[in-house]
DOVEXDO-384865 format. One line per 4 residues: for each residue x, z, y of C-alpha. Coordinates in pm, 1 decimal. Layout:
X,Z,Y; ...
//
This chain:
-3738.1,-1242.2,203.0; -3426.2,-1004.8,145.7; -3080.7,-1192.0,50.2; -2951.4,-1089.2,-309.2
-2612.1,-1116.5,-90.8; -2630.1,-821.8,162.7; -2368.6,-762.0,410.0; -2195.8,-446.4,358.0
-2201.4,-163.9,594.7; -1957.8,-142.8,924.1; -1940.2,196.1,890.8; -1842.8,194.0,499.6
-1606.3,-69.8,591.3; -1466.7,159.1,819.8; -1500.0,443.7,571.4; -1285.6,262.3,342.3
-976.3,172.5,534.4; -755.7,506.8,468.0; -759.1,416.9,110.9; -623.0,104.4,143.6
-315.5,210.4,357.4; -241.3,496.9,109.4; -229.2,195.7,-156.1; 3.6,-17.3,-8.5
252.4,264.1,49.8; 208.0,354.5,-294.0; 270.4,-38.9,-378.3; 524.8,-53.5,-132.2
731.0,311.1,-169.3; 673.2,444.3,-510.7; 634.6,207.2,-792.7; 959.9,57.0,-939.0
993.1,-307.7,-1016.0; 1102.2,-450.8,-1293.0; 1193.3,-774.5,-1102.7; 1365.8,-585.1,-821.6
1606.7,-338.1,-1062.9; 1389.2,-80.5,-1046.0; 1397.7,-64.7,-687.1; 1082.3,-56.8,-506.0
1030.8,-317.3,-200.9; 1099.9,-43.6,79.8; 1437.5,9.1,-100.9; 1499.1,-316.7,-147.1
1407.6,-476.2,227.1; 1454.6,-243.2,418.7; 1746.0,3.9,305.5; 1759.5,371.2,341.5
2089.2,518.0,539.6; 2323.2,681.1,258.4; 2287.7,1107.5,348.1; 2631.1,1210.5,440.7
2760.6,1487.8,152.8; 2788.7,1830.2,315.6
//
C-alpha cells in the first residue's frame, strides 16, 4: 500500500537549496523596510564602512 504522504526526493532537496540562499539575501540585502526606515536588515545590523570622497 503506497502512503498518500511520500517523502520527497534527497536529491530535489538538494536541488533546491541555491534558491533558498539567493532568497534570504534578497530578504536580507535588497528589500527596504518600512519598520527599519527604509533600511534593509544588512544596513541596519551590520553597517557598511562610509567610502572615503576622492
Amino acid at each position: 500500500m503506497t502512503s498518500i504522504l511520500q517523502t520527497p526526493d534527497v536529491h530535489q532537496l538538494i536541488a533546491g537549496l541555491p534558491d533558498v540562499g539567493h532568497y534570504f539575501t534578497c530578504y536580507n540585502q535588497e528589500r527596504p523596510r518600512q519598520g527599519l526606515d527604509d533600511a534593509t536588515p544588512d544596513e541596519l545590523y551590520f553597517p557598511q564602512p562610509l567610502n572615503n570622497a576622492a
